[in-house]
N, C-alpha and C positions, 0 to 999 in steps of 0.2 A: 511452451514445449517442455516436456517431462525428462527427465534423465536415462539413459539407457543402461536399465540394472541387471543384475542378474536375479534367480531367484532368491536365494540367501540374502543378498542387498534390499530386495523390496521386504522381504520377510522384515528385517532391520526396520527398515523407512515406516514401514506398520509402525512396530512397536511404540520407534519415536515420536511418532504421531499422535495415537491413541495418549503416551504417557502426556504428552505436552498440553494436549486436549483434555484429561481428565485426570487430578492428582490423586483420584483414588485406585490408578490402574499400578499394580505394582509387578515385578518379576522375580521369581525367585528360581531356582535349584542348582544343579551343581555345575561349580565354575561359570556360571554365566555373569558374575560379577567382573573378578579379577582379571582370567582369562578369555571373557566376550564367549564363551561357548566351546562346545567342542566341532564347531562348525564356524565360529565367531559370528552366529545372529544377532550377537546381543554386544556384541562388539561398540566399546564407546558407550554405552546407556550409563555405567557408572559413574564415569565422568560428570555425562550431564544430569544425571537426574540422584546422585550418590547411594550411598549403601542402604539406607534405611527402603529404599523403593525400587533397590537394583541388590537383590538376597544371595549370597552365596550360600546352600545348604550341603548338609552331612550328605553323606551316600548312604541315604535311606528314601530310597521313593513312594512307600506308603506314609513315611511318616511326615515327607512334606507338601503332598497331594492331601492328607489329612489336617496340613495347617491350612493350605489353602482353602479349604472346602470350609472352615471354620473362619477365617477373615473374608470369605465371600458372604458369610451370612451376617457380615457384621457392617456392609456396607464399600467393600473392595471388590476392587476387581481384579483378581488375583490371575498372572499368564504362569503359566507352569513349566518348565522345558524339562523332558529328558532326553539324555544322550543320543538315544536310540529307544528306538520304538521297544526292541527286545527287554527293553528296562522297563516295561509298564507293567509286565505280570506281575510283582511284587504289591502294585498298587491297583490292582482291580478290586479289590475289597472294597478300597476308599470310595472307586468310582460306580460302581455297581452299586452298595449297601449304601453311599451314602450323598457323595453328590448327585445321581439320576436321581435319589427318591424324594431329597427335600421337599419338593413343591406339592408330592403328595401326603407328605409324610406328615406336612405341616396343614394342611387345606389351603396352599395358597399363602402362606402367611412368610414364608420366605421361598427364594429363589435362589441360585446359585450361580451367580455369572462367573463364570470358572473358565477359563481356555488352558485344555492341556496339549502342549505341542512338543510333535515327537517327528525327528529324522525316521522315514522309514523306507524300506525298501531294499532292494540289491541292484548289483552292477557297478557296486565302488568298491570292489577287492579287500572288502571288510571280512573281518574272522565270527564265529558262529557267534550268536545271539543280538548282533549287529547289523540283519539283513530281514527282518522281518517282517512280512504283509499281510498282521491278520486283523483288518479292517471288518472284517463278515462277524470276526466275533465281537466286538463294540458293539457295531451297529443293532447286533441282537438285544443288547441292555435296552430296555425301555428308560427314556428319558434322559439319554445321552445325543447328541444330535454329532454327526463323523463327517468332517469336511475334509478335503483333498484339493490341492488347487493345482494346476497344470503350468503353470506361466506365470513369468511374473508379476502380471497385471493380477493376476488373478489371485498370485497370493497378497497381494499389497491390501485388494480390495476384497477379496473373502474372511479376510484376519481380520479388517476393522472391523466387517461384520460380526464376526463371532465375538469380538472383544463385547461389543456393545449388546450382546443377543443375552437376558438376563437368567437363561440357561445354560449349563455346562455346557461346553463344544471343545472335539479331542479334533484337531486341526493336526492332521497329515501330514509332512512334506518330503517329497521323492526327494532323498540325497540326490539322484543320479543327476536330477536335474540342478541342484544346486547352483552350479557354475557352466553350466553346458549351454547357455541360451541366454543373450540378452535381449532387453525389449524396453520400449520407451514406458516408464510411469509417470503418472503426476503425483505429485506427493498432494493432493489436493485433499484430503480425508475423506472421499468418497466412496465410502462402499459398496462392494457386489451384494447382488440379492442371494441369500440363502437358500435351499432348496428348491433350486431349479437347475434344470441343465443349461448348456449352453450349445449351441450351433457351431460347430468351429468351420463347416464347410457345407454346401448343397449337394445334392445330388437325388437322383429318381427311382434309381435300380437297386441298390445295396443302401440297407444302415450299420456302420461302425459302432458301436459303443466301448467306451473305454474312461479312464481315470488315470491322473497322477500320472507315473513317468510313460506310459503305454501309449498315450495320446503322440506320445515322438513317432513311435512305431507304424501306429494306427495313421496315422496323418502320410507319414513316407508312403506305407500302400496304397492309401487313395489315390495319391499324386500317380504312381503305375497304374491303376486301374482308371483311373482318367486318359490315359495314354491309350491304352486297350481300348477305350469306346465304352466305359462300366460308368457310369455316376454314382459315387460314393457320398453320400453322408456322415460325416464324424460328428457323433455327439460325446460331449464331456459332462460326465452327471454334475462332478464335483460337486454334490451332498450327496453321500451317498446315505444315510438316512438323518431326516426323510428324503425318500429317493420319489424324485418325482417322475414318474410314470406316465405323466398324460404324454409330455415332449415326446419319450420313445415311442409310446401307440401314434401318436398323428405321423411319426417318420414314416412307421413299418406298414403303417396303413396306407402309407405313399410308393412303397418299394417292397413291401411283401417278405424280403426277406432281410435277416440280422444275423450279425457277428461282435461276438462278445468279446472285449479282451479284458484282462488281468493276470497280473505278476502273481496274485498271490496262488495258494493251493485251490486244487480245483472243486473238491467234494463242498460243499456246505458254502461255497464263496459268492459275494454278492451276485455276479454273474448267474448263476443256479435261479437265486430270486430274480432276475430280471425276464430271466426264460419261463419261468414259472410264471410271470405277469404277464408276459403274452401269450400265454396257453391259455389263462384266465379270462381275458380282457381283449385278444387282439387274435385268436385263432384261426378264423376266420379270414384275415388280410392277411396269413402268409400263404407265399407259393414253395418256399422251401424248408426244411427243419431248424431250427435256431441252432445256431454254433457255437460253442465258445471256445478260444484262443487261450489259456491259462499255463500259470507253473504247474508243479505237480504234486503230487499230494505224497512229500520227503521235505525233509531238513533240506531249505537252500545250500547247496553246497557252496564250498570255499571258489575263492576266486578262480582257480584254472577251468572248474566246469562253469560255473554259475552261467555263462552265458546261454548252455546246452539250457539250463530252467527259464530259463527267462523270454515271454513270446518274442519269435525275429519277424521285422518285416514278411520275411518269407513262409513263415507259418501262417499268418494272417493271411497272406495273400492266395495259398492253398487254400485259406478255408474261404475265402470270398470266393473265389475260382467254383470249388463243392458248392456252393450254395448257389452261381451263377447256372449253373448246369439243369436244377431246375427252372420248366418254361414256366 
């Protein structure tokens, strides 16, 4: 039997995993040494694995997403943290220009096992540049692969994967869920498969889609829509590139119609590409128009509104409702 963690805790239990299992996996950025994190993921790695393999860096995250990118081609496997997700724009150069291109850059000749992991998301009464979900723009870098895990099984065993995957992977994780949810893990080093979604629940009549902390939301409205007599489907992409596509056409082809959710803004957000894939690939098998459930397309606002941004059970359930209303 496994320990009942939270998310933040299994994130941890990863790490210590992977580092114990491979002395080339190392951590670096800011305060994740002295002070375990600004979330304390990294909490205690010091300790056991010391400084040389447990990095505290400057406050410059170009410039230690660009060491890393340079000790991954030297035979590391470098985890990267920042603070918050808002803190990556500084270092998109590194990752765009240079860790996605390696492997073409070079024909093959190197690869970049790089994981960079970033707190993202809103609903923890965080101040601006602290709350951000622009996962749709990653995922558009070719040769970046953008995982998101839901739970903590899910982050325990999605992270070993990416640790091990010998391309860069920018690994997600919803603050909100950090401490909101425990669940039994095994600390076994068993990892999830990459690029596939997952089933969180069955159902005939509706598909759910959703990621990262939304999947809370999305799940409560199923369980009401079960109540009603509706069968909902919750699917969790968690990769969201590559996103795999077959999973949501065999649902939609079951249930005719979908509902999209996501935190983040709504114009250009993966959601967009996922409706755009069944317009392509699955037109045919719906009975209603795809919907999507998202933020809005403004700066997350500070904690007194932020709730107003952020999809509620009850929006979700409006839009399953609209889309039930087609026969």
């Amino acid at each position: 039997m496994g320990d009942q963690l939270t998310l933040v805790e299994a994130v941890r239990t990863a790490l210590g995993r992977a580092m114990e299992d491979d002395g080339n996996v190392i951590v670096l950025g800011e305060d994740v040494g002295l002070n375990g994190g600004v979330f304390r993921a990294t909490d205690g790695l010091a300790e056991r694995f010391g400084p040389d393999r447990v990095i505290d860096t400057p406050i410059s995250e170009s410039m230690f997403v660009g060491l890393a990118v340079g000790l991954a081609t030297q035979g590391f496997h470098p985890i990267v943290e920042y603070q918050f997700m808002g803190f990556m724009y500084p270092a998109l150069d590194q990752l765009a220009n240079h860790a996605s291109r390696l492997r073409n850059r070079t024909r093959g000749r190197l690869t970049c096992p790089l994981v960079v992991r970033a707190p993202y998301g809103g609903g923890v009464h965080a101040p601006e540049h602290h709350s951000e979900s622009f996962e749709a723009m990653l995922a558009h870098i070719p040769g970046l692969r953008v995982v998101i895990p839901s739970s903590p099984a899910k982050a325990y065993g999605l992270l070993l994967a990416a640790i091990r995957d010998p391309d860069p992977v920018v690994f997600l994780e919803p603050k909100r869920l950090y401490r909101s949810i425990r669940e039994e893990v095994d600390d076994d080093g068993g990892a999830l498969p990459l690029d596939r979604c997952f089933t969180l629940r069955g159902g005939d009549d509706l598909t759910m889609v959703s990621w990262g902390a939304s999947i809370a939301e999305t799940l409560a409205a199923a369980e009401v829509l079960a109540a009603e007599g509706v069968g909902a489907e919750v699917i969790d992409i968690a990769t969201i590139k590559p996103l795999d596509m077959d999973t949501i056409l065999a649902s939609v082809g079951r249930t005719g119609r979908c509902v999209i959710v996501h935190e983040a803004a709504r114009t250009g957000g993966v959601g967009a590409d996922i409706a755009a894939g069944l317009a392509d690939e699955g037109l045919t098998s719906l009975l209603a128009p795809v919907t999507r459930v998202t933020g809005y397309d403004t700066v997350m606002p500070l904690f007194r509104n932020e709730h107003h941004y952020l999809p509620s059970e009850q929006r979700i359930l409006d839009a399953a409702h609209r889309a039930m209303e087609f026969a």
